[in-house]
N, CA, C and O atoms as a GROMACS GRO file, in nm:
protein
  404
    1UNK      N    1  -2.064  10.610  -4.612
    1UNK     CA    2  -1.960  10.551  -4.530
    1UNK      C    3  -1.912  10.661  -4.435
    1UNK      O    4  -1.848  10.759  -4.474
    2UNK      N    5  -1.947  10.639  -4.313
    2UNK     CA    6  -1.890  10.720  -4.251
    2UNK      C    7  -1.862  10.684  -4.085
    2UNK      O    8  -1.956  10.615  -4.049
    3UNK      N    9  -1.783  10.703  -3.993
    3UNK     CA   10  -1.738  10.634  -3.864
    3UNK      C   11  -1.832  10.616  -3.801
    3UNK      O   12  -1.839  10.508  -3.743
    4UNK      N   13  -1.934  10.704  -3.787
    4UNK     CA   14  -2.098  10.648  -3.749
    4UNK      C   15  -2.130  10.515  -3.800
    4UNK      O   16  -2.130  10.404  -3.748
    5UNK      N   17  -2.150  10.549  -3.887
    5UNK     CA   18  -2.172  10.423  -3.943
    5UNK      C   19  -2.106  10.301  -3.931
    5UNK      O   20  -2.161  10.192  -3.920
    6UNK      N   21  -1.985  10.324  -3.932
    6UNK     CA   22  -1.907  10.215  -3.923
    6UNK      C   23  -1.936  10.154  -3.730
    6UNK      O   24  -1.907  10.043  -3.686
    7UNK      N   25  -1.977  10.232  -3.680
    7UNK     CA   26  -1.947  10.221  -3.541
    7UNK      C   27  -2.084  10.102  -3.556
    7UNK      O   28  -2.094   9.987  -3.512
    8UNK      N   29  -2.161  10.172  -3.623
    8UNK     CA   30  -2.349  10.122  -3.591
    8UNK      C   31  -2.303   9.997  -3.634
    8UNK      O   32  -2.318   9.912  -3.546
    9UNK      N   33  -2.245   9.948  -3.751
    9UNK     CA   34  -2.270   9.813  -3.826
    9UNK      C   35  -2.159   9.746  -3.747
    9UNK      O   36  -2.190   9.643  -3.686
   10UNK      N   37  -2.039   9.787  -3.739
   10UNK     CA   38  -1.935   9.696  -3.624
   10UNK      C   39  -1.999   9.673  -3.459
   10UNK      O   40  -1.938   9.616  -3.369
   11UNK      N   41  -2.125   9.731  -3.449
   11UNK     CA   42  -2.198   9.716  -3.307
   11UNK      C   43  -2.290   9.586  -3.302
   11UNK      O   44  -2.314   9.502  -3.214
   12UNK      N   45  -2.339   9.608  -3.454
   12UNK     CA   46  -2.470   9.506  -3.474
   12UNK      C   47  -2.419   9.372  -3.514
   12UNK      O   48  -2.496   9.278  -3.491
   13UNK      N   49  -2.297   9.342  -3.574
   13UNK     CA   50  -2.200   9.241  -3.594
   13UNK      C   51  -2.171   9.172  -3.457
   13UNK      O   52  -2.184   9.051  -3.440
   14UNK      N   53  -2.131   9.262  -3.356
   14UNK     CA   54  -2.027   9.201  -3.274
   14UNK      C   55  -2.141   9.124  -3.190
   14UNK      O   56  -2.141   9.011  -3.142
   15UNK      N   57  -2.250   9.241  -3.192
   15UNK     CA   58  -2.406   9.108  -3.125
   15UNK      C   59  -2.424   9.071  -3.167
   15UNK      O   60  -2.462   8.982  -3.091
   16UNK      N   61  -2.450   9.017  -3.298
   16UNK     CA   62  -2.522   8.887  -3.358
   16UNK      C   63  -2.378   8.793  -3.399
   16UNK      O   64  -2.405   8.673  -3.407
   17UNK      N   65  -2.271   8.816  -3.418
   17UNK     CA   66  -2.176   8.715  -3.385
   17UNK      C   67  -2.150   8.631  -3.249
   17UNK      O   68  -2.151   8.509  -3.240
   18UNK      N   69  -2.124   8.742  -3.125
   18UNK     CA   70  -2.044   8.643  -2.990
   18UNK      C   71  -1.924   8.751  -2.939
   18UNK      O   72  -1.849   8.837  -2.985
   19UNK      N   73  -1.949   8.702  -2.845
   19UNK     CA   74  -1.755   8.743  -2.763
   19UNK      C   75  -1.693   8.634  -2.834
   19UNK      O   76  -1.756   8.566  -2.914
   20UNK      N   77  -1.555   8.612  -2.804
   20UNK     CA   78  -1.502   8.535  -2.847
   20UNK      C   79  -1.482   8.391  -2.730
   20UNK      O   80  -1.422   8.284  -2.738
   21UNK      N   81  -1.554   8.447  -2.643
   21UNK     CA   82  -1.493   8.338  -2.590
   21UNK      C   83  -1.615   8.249  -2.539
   21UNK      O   84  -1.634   8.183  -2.437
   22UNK      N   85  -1.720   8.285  -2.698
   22UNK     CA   86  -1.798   8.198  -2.684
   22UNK      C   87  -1.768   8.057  -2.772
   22UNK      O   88  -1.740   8.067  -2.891
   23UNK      N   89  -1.775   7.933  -2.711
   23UNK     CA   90  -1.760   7.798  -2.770
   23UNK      C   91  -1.791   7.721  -2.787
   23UNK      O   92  -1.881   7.691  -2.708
   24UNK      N   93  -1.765   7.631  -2.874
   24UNK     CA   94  -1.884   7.556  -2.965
   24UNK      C   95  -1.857   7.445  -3.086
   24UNK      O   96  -1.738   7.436  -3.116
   25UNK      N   97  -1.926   7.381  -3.143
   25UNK     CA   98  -1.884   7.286  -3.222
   25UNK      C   99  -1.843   7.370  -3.399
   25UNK      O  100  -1.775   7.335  -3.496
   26UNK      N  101  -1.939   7.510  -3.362
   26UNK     CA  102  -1.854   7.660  -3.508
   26UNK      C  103  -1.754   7.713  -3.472
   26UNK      O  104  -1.685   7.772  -3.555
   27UNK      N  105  -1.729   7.710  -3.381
   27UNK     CA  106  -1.583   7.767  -3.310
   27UNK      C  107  -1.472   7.836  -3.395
   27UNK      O  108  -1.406   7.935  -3.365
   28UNK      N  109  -1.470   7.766  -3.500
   28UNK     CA  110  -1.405   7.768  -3.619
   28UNK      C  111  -1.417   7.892  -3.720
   28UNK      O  112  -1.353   7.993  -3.749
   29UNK      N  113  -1.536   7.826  -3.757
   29UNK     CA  114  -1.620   7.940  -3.874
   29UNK      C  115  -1.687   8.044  -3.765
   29UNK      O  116  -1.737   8.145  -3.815
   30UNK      N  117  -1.690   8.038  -3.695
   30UNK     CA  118  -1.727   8.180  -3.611
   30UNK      C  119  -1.622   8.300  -3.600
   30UNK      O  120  -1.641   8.418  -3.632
   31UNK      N  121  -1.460   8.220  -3.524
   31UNK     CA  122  -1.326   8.268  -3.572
   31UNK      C  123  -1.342   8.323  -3.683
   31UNK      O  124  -1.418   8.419  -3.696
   32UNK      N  125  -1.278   8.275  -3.778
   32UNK     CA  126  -1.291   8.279  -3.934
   32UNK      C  127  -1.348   8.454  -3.954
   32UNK      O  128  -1.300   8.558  -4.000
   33UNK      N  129  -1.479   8.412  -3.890
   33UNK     CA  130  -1.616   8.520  -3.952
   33UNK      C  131  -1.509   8.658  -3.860
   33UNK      O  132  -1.470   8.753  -3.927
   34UNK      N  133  -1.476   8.652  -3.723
   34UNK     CA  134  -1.456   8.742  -3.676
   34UNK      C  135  -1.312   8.854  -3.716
   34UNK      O  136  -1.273   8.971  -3.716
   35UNK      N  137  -1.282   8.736  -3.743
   35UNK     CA  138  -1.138   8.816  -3.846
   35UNK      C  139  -1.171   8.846  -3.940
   35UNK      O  140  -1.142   8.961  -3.971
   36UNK      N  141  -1.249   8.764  -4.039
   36UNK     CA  142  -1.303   8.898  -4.170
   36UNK      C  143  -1.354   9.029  -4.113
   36UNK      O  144  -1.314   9.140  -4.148
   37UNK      N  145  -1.453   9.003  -4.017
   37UNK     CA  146  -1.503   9.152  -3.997
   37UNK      C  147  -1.389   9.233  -3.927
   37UNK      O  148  -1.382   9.353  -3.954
   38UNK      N  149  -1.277   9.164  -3.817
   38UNK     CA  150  -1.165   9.255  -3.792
   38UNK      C  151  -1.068   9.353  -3.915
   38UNK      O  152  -1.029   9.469  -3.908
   39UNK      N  153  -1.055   9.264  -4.010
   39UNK     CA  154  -0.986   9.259  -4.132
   39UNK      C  155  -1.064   9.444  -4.195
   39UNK      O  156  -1.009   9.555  -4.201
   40UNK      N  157  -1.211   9.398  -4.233
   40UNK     CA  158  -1.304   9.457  -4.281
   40UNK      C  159  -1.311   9.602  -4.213
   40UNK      O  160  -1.339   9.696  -4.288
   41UNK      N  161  -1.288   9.630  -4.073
   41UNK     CA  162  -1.361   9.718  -4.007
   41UNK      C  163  -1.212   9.781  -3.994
   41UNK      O  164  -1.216   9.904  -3.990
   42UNK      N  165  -1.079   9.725  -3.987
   42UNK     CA  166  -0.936   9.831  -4.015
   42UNK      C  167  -0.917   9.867  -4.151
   42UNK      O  168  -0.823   9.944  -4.171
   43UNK      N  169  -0.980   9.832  -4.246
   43UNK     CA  170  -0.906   9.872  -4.375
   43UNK      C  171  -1.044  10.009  -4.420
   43UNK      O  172  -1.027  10.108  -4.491
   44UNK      N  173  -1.166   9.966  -4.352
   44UNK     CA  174  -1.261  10.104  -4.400
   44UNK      C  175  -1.181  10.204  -4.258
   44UNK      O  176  -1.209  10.323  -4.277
   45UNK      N  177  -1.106  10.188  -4.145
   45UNK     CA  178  -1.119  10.300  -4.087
   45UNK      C  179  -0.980  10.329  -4.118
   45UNK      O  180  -0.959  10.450  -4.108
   46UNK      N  181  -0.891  10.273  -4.147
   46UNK     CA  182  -0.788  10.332  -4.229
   46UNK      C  183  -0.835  10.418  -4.404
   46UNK      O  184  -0.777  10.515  -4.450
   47UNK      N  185  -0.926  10.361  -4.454
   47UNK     CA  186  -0.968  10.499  -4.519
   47UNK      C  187  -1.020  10.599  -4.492
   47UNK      O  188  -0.998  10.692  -4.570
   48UNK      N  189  -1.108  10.627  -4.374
   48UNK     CA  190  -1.156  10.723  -4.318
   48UNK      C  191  -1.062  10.807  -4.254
   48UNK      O  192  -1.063  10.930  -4.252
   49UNK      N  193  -0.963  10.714  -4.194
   49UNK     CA  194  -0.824  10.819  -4.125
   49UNK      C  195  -0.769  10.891  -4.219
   49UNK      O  196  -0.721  11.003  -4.201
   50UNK      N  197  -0.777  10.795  -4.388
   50UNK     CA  198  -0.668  10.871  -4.472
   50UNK      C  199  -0.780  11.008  -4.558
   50UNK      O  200  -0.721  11.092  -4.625
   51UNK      N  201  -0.885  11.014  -4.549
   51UNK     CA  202  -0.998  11.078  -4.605
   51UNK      C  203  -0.962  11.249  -4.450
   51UNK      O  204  -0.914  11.359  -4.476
   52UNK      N  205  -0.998  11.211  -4.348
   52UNK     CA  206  -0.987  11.312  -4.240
   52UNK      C  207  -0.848  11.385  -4.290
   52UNK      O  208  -0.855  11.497  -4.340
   53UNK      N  209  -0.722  11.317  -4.273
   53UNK     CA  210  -0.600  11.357  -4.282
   53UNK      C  211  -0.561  11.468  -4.376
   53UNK      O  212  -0.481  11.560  -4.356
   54UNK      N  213  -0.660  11.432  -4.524
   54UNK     CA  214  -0.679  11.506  -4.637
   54UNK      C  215  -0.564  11.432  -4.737
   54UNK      O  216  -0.508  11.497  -4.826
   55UNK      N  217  -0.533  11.276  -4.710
   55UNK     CA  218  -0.408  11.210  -4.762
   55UNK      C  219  -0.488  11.202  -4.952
   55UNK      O  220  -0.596  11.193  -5.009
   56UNK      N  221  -0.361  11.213  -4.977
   56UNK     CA  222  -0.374  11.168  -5.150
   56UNK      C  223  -0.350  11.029  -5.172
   56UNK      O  224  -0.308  10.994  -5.283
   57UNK      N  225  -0.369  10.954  -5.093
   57UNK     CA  226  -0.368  10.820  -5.135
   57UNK      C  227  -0.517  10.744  -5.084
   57UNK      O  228  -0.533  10.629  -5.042
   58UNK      N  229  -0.627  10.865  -5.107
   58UNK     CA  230  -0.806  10.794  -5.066
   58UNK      C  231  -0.825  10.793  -5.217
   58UNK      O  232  -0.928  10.731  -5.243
   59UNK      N  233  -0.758  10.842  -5.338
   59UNK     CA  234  -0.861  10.759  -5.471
   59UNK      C  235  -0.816  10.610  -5.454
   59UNK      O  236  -0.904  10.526  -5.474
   60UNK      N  237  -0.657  10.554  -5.408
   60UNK     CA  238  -0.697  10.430  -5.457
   60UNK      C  239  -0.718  10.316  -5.343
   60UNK      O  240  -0.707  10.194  -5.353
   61UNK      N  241  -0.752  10.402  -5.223
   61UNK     CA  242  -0.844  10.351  -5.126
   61UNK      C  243  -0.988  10.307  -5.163
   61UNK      O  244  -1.023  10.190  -5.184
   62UNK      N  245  -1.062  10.411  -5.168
   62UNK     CA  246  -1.160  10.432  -5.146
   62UNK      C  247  -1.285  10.332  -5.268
   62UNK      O  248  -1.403  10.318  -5.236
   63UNK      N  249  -1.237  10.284  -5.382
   63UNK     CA  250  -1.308  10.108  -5.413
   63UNK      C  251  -1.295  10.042  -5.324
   63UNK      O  252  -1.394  10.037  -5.251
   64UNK      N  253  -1.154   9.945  -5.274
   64UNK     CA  254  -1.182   9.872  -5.161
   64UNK      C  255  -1.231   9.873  -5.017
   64UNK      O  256  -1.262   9.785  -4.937
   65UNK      N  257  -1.227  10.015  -5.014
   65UNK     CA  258  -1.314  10.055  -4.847
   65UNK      C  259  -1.437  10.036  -4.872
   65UNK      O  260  -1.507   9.988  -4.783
   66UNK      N  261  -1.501  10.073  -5.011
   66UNK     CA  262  -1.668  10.029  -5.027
   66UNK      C  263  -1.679   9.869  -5.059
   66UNK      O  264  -1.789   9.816  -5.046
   67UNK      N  265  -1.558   9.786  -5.103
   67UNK     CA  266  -1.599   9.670  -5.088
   67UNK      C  267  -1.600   9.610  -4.961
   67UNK      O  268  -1.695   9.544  -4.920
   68UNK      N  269  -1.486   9.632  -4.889
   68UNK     CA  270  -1.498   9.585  -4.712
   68UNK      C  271  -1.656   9.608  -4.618
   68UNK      O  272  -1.710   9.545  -4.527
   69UNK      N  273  -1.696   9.761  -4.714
   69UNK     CA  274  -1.806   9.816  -4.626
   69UNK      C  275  -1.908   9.712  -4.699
   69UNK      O  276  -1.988   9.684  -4.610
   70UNK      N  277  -1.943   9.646  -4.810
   70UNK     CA  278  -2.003   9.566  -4.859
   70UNK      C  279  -2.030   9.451  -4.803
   70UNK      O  280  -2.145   9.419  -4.774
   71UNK      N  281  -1.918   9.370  -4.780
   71UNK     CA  282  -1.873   9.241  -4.702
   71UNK      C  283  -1.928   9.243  -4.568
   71UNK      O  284  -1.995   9.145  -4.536
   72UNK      N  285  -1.913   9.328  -4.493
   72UNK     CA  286  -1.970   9.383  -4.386
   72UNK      C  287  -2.137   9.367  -4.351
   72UNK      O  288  -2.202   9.311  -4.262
   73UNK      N  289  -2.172   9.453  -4.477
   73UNK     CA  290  -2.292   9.489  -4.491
   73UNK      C  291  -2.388   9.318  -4.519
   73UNK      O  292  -2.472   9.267  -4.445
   74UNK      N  293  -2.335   9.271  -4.645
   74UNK     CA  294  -2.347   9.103  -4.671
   74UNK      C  295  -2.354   9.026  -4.538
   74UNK      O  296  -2.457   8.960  -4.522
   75UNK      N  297  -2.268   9.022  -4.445
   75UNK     CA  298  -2.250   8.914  -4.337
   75UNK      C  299  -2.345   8.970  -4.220
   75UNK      O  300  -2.386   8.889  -4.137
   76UNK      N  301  -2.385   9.113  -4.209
   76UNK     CA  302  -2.461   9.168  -4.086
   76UNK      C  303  -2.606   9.121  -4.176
   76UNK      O  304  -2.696   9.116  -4.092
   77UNK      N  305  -2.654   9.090  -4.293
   77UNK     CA  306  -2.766   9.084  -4.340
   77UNK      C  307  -2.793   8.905  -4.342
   77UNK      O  308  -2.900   8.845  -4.355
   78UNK      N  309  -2.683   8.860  -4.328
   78UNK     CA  310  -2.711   8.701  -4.311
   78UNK      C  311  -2.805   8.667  -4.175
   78UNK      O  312  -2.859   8.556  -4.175
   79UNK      N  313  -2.824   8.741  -4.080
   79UNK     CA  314  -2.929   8.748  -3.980
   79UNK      C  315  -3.056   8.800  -3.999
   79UNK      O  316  -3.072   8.904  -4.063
   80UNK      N  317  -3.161   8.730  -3.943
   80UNK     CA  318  -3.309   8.721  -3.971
   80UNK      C  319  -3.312   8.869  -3.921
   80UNK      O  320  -3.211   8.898  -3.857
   81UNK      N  321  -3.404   8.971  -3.935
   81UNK     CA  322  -3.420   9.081  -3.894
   81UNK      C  323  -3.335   9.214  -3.912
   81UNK      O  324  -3.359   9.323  -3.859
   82UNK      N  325  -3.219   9.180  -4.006
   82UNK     CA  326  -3.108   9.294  -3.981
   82UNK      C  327  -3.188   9.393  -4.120
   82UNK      O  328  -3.219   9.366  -4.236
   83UNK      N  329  -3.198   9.504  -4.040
   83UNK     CA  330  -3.227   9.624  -4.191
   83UNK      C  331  -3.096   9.706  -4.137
   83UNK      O  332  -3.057   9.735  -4.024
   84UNK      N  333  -3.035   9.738  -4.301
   84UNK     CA  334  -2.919   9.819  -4.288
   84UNK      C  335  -2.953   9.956  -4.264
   84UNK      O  336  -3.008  10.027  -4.348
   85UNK      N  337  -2.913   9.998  -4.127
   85UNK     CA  338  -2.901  10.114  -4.100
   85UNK      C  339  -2.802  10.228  -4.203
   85UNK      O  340  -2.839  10.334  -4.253
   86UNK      N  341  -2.705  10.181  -4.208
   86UNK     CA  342  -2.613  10.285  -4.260
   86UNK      C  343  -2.570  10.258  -4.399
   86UNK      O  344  -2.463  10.307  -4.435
   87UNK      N  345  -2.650  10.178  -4.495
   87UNK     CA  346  -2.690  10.158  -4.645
   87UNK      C  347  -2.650  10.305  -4.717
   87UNK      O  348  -2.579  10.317  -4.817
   88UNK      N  349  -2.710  10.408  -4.643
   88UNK     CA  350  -2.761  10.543  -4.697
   88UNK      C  351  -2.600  10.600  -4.700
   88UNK      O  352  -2.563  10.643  -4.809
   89UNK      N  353  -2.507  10.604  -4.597
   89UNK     CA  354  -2.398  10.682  -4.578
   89UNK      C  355  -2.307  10.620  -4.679
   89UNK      O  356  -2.216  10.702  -4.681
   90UNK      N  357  -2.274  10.517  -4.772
   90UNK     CA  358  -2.218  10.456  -4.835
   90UNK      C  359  -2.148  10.533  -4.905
   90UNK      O  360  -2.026  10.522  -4.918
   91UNK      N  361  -2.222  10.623  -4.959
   91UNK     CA  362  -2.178  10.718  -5.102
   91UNK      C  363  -2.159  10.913  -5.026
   91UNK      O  364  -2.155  11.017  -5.091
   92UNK      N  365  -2.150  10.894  -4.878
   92UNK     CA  366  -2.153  11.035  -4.844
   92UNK      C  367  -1.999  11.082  -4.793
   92UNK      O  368  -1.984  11.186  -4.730
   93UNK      N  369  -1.870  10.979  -4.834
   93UNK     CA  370  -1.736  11.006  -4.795
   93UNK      C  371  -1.693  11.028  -5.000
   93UNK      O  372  -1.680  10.952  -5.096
   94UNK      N  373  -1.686  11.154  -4.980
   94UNK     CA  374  -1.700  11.186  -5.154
   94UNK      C  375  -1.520  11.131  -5.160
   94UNK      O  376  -1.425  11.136  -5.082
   95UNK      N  377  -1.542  11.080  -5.296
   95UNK     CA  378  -1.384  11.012  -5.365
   95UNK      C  379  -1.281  11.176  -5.400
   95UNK      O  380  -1.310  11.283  -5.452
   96UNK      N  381  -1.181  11.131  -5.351
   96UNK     CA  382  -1.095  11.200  -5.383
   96UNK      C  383  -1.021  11.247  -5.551
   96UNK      O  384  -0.984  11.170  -5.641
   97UNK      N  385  -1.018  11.367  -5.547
   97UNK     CA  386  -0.931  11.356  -5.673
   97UNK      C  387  -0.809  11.326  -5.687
   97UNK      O  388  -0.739  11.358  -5.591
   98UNK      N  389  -0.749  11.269  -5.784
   98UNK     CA  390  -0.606  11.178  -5.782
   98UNK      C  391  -0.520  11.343  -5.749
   98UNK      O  392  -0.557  11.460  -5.752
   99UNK      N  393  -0.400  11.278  -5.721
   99UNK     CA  394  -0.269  11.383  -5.702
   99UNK      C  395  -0.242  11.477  -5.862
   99UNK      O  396  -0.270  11.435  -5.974
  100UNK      N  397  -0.195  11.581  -5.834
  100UNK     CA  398  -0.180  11.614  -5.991
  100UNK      C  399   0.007  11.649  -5.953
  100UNK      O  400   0.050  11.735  -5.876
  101UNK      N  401   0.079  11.561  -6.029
  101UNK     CA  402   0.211  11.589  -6.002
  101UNK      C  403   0.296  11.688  -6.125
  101UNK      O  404   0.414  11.718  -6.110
   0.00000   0.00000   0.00000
């Protein structure tokens, strides 16, 4: 997981989804789809901000940033031809150790 990455797979999404102001009888579930991945693509780069920062609050980030990056990964693979580029970086934003108070 890393902003590369995130950049590559939020690139390959936004082409095989649409602008938005493409329209249609999915109009709907296309919406829908684009706010999960909006949803998806602020909560992994708000862990990456909190990972850079050196914040103590990336251990109990950093499960749900690999599930968003999952979800992500799931919906860019629902297209014929998609090989995950950035599969490999998943495990290269090392987990933080908790705070010791």
């Amino acid at each position: 997981m890393s902003r590369a990455g995130l950049e590559r797979l939020t690139a390959a999404l936004h082409e095989r989804i649409g602008d938005p102001s493409d329209r249609g009888e999915d109009a709907g579930r296309v919406e829908a789809l684009r706010r999960q991945v909006r949803h998806s693509v602020t909560g992994i780069d708000a862990y990456l901000s909190a990972v850079e920062a050196g914040s103590s609050t990336t251990a109990g980030l950093r499960e749900q940033a690999l599930d968003l990056w999952e979800a992500l990964e799931r919906i860019a693979s629902a297209w014929p031809g998609y090989e995950s580029a950035v599969v490999d970086n998943v495990a290269r934003v090392p987990a933080q150790p908790a705070p010791r108070f």
